[in-house]
N, C-alpha and C positions, 0 to 999 in steps of 0.2 A: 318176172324178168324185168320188167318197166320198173319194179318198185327197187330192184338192187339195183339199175339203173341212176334210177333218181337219187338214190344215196349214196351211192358212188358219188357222184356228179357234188353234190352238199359237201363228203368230205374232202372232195380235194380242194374246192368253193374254199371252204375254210382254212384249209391248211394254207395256203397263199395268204387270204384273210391275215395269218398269223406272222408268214414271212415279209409281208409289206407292211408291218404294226408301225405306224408314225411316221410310214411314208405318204405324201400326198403330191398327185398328180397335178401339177400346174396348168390350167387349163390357158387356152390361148383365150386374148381377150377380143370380143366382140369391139361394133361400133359402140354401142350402148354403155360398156364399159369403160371404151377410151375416152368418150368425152366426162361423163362422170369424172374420172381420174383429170382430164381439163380443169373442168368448172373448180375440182378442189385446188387443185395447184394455181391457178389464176386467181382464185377470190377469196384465200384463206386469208386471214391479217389479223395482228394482235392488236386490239382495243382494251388495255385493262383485263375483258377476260378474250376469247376465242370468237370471232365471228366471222359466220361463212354462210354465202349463199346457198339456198336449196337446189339440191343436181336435178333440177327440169327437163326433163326430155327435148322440148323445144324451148325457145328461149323466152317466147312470149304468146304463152297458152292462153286460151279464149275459156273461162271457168261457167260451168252453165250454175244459172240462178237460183241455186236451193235452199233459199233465206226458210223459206214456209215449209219445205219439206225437213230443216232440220227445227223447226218451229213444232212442227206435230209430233215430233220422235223425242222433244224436251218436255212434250206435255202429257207424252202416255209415260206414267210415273210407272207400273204394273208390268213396262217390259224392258228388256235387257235391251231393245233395239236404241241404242240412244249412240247420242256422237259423243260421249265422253262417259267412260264409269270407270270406278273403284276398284282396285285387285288388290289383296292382300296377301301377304306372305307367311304362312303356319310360324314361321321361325321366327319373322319378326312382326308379333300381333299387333301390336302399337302404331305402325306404320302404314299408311294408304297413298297406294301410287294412283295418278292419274294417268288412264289409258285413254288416247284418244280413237275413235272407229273409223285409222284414214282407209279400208279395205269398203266402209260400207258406199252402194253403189246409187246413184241419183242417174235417172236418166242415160244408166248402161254405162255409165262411167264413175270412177275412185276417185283420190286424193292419189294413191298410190299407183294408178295407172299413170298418173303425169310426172312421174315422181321415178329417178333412174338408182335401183339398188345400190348400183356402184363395183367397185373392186373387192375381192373377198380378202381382208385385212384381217381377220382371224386368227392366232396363233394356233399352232398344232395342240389342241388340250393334251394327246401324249405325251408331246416332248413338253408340255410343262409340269407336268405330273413327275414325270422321270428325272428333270433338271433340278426339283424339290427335293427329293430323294438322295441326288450327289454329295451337296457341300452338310457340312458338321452343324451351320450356324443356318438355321431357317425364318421364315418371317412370311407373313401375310397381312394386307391391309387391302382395303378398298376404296375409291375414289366415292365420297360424299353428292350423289344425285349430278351423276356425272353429264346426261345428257341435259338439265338445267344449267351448266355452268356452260353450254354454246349457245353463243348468241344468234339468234338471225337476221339480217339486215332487213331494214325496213320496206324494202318493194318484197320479198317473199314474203313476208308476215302476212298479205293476203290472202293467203293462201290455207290457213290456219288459224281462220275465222271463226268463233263458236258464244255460243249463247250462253249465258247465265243470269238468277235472277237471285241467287241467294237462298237464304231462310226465308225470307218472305214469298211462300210457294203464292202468292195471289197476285204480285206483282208482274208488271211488264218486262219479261226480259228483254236485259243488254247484249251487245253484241260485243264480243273482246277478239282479243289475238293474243295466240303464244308468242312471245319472243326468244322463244326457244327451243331445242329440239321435242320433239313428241315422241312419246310411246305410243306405239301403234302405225308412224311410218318406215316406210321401205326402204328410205334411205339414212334415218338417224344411225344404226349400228355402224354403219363405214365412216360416218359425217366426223361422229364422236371419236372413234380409233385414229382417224387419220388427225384431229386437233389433236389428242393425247400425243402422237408421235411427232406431228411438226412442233410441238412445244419442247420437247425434249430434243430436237434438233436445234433450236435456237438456246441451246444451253448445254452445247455439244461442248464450247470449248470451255468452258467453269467445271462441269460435271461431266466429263466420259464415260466415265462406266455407268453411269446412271444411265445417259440416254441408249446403250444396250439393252441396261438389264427394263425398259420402260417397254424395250422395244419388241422384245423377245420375251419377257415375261410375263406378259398384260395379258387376261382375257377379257376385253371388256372393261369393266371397272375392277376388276379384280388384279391384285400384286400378288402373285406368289413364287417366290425365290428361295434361294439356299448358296450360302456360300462358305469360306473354308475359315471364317476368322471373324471374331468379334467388330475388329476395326473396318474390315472390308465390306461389309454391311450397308454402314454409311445410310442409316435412317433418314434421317436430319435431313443428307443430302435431297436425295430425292422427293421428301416432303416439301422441302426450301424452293427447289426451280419447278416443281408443280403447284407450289400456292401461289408462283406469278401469275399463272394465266386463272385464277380461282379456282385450280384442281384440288381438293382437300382430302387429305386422310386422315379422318375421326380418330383414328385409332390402329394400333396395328399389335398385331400376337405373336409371339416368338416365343422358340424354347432357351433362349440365352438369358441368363437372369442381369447381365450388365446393358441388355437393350429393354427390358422391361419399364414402362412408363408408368407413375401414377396416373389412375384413370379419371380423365375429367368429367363433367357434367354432358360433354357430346359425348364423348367416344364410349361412355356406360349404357345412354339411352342408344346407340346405332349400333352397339355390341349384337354380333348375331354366334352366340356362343348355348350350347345345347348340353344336354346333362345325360352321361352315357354309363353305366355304373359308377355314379357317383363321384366322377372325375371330370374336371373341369375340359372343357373341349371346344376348340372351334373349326369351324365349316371352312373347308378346302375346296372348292370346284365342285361342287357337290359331296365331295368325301368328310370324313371325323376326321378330324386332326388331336390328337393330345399331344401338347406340346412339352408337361413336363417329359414324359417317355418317349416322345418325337415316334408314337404310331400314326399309324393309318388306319383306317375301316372306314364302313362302309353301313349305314342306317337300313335295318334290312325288317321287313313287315312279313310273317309267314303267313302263308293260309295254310286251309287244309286244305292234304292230299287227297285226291279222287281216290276211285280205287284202281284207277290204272295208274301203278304206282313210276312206268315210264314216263306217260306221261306226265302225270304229276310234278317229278322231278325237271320236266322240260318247262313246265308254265311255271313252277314256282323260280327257277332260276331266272328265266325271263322275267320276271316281276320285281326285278330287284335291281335296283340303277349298279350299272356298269359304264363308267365312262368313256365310249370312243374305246366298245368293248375290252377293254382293261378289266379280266378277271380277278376279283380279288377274292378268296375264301381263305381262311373262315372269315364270319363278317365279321371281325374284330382282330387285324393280327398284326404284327411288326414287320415293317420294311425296313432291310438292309439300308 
């Protein structure tokens, strides 16, 4: 009885699940988040490119002394615990992002404990999945090491102190600072969205629909849109008032052959385009896109089935990326 119970309870769980698909609940915002949302709006300013101060918790933090403790974690080569390493991306192997470790903890304390998340500035990944789907004329592109093109002012840059000594593992390392956002803190994913969108605000009245579709369409570094007409598209534009602030797109994919661009020397090497039966194809939000046939799918890895072939069927579907639960089967198929 407990177990029809509990499944009962799962499918109605889900069935709601289904009926709120792309609905999300705005939550009230905290202290913590209103001044965040301060600090941005007070200390944002364009210099050439974007710089904004770090949303600090308090305004003038006391940082405990961990010169020597990130001195020993640069000199054990043999472990992962270091303040800075390497992540690489299957898709684009040529490429090495630098992640910095603001979560690790010296003295019971982070980088990221001083350091205020912010606003959840996020777009619905449904409704831009869906919104791609509408118009005839589609396109995607992505913002060129989006969190390197914000700047930090120079009293935060304290704060984002780190060691290096180069190729010469024998030598004495230096001490540097990013001057720019990091991988790995708590507050760069709001820092970055919120410059992307006040740029596209200061170029509200040259470009209007652009600073919509920036606004609405963006996840992150990612552009992906659709609209109903070759002209309305408007590449150019929105390339043009984001390369004010040094926002760049390498490159961008479309199923239109009059928005198609010879490919240059960047946008071939930052090309993150993957080979799906033998058809040329690039990466949506995690999804395949082909653009000659303007499908969708989805890169799907099978294992084998147990021999409980229910469950089976329950882990192996779960093993297979579904967007912000967006089922898509078969892995390979056409959207309206």
């Amino acid at each position: 009885m407990i177990h029809c119970l509990a499944d009962l309870e799962l499918a109605v769980r889900e069935h709601f699940e289904i009926e709120s698909l792309g609905i999300t609940q705005r939550e009230r915002e905290n202290a913590e988040v209103k001044r965040a949302s301060r600090i941005l709006n007070d200390t944002t300013r364009r210099i050439g490119n974007k710089w904004r101060r770090v949303p600090l918790k308090e305004d003038d933090p006391r940082f405990p002394d961990n010169y020597n403790g990130a001195r020993k974690r640069l000199e054990n080569a043999h472990a992962l615990f270091l303040s800075h390493f390497a992540v690489t991306n299957p898709n684009k192997p040529n490429k090495i992002r630098v992640v910095f470790d603001a979560a690790a903890r010296f003295e019971g304390k982070s980088l990221n404990d001083y350091l205020l998340s912010g606003p959840d500035l996020l777009n619905s990944l449904t409704g831009i999945l869906f919104r791609f789907r509408i118009g005839s004329v589609a396109f995607t592109g992505d913002i060129r090491d989006m969190f390197l093109r914000v700047r930090v002012c120079a009293p935060d840059q304290r704060a984002q102190l780190f060691l290096w000594r180069g190729a010469d593992r024998d030598s004495e390392p230096r001490v540097y600072a990013m001057t720019s956002l990091i991988f790995g803190a708590s507050s760069s994913p709001t820092s970055a969205i919120y410059v992307l969108n006040k740029n596209a605000e200061t170029c509200s009245d040259e470009y209007p629909n652009a600073e919509m579709a920036v606004k609405r369409d963006h996840y992150v570094d990612d552009f992906i849109c659709s609209t109903d007409s070759v002209p309305e598209a408007a590449i150019n534009k929105r390339r043009h008032h984001s390369a004010r602030a040094g926002l760049r797109y390498p490159g961008w994919a479309t199923n239109a052959p009059e928005l198609k661009e010879s490919p240059s020397a960047e946008s071939s090497a930052e090309a993150a385009t993957v080979s799906l039966h033998k058809t040329k194809t690039e990466r949506a939000l995690g999804l395949i896109w082909e653009p000659e046939c303007d499908s969708l799918g989805s890169d799907v890895t099978f294992k084998k089935l147990p021999r409980d072939i229910v469950n089976g069927k329950i882990s192996l579907r779960k093993g297979n990326f579904e967007p912000d639960h967006v089922d898509l089967r078969p892995a390979r198929s056409s959207v309206p």
